[in-house]
C-alpha positions in Angstrom: 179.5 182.8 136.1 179.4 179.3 134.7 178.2 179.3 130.5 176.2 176.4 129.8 177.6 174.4 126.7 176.1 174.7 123.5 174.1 172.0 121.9 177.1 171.2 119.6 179.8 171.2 122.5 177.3 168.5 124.2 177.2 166.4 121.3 181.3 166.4 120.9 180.8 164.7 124.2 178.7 162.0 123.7 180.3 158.5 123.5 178.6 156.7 120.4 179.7 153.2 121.6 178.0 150.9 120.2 177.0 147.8 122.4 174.5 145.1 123.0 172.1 144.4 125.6 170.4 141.1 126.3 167.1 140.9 128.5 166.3 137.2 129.9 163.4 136.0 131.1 162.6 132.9 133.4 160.7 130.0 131.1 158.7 127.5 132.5 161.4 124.8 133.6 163.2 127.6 135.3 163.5 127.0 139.3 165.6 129.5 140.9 166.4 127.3 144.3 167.1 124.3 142.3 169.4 126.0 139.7 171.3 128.0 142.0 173.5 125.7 143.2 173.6 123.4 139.9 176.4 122.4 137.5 174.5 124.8 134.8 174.6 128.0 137.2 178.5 127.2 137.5 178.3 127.6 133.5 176.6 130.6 133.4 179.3 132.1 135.8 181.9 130.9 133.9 180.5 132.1 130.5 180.2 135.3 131.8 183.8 135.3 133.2 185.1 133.7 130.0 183.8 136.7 128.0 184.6 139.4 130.4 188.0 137.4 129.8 187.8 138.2 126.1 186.9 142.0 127.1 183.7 141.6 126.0 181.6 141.8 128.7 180.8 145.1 129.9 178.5 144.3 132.8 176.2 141.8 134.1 174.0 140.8 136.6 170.2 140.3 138.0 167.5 142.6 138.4 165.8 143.0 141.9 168.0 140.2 143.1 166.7 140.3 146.4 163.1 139.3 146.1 161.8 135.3 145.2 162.6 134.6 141.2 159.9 132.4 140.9 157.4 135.0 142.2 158.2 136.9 139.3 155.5 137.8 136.4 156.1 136.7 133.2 156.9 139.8 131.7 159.6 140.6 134.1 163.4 139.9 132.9 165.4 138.3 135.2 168.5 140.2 134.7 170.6 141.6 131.5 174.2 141.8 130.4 175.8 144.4 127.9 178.9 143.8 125.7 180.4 144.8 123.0 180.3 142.8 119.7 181.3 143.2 116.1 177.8 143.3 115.2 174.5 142.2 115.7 175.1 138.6 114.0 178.1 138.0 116.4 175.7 139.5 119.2 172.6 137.3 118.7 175.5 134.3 118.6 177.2 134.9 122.0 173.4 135.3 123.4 172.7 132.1 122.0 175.6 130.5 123.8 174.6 131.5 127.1 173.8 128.2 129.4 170.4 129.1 130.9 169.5 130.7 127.1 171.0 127.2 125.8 169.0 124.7 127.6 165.8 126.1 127.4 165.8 127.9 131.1 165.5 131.2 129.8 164.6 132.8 126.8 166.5 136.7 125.9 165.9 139.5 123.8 169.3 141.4 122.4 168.7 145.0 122.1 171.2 147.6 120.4 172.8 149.9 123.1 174.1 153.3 122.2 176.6 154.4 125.5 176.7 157.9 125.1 176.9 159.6 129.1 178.4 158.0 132.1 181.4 157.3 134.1 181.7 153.9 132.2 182.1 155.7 128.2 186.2 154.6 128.9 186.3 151.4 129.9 182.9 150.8 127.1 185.4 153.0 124.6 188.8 150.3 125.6 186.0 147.5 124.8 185.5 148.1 121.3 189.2 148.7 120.8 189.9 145.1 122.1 187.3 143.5 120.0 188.6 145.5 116.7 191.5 144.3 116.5 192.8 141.4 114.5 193.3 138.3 116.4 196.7 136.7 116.1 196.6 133.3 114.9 199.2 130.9 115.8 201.5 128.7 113.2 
C-alpha cells in the first residue's frame, strides 16, 4: 500500500527557483516571411545562443509555430523565453536587448517565474548556481 505524502513532505520538494519569463508580441512593422530569413532573425538566434552560452537561458522558442504569424490576433504572444537572472532589473535589461524587442518588431512583457515541479528543477537549479557566482575579472 503506497502512503500519500504529507503536505509538508510535498513542499520539501518543491524547487523555489526563481526565474523570468518574457512574453512577445508581434507589433505593427512585424512581417514574419520577410524577417525570417533577415540579418535581424540571425541576431535573435544568436542572442539567444549567446545567453544560453552564459547559462542563462533556460528555454526558448515560439508558440503555435506552425500556423501563419501574421494571422495572429493582437493579443496573442508570439513566443516566450525563460532564464534565470539576478533580479528583476537585470531581467527587464536582457529583455530589452533582445533584437526583435530592440528595433521595435516586437514588444514583451517579463513576468516572474517560480519553477517549483518538473523534470527541468536541476538543470533550472545548476542555472542559478552559474549566475551566482562571482565573475572572474582578468588583470
Amino acid at each position: 500500500m503506497t502512503v500519500e505524502p504529507t503536505l509538508d513532505e510535498i513542499r520539501k520538494r518543491l524547487g523555489k527557483i526563481p526565474l523570468f519569463s518574457v512574453f512577445m508580441w508581434a507589433t505593427d512593422r512585424y512581417d514574419a516571411q520577410e524577417l525570417w530569413t533577415s540579418e535581424i532573425m540571425r541576431e535573435h538566434l544568436a542572442w539567444q545562443l549567446r545567453l544560453e552560452d552564459e547559462g542563462k537561458l533556460f528555454a526558448a522558442g515560439p508558440f503555435d509555430h506552425d500556423i501563419d504569424r501574421n494571422n495572429r490576433g493582437p493579443r496573442e504572444p508570439l513566443g516566450m523565453y525563460i532564464f534565470a537572472a539576478k533580479d528583476r532589473e537585470e531581467a527587464e535589461a536582457i529583455a530589452a536587448t533582445e533584437p526583435f524587442a530592440r528595433e521595435g518588431y516586437r514588444t514583451y512583457q517579463v513576468r516572474t517565474f517560480m519553477l517549483n515541479e518538473g523534470v527541468g528543477r536541476g538543470d533550472a537549479a545548476s542555472l542559478m548556481k552559474r549566475i551566482s557566482q562571482p565573475t572572474s575579472s582578468t588583470a
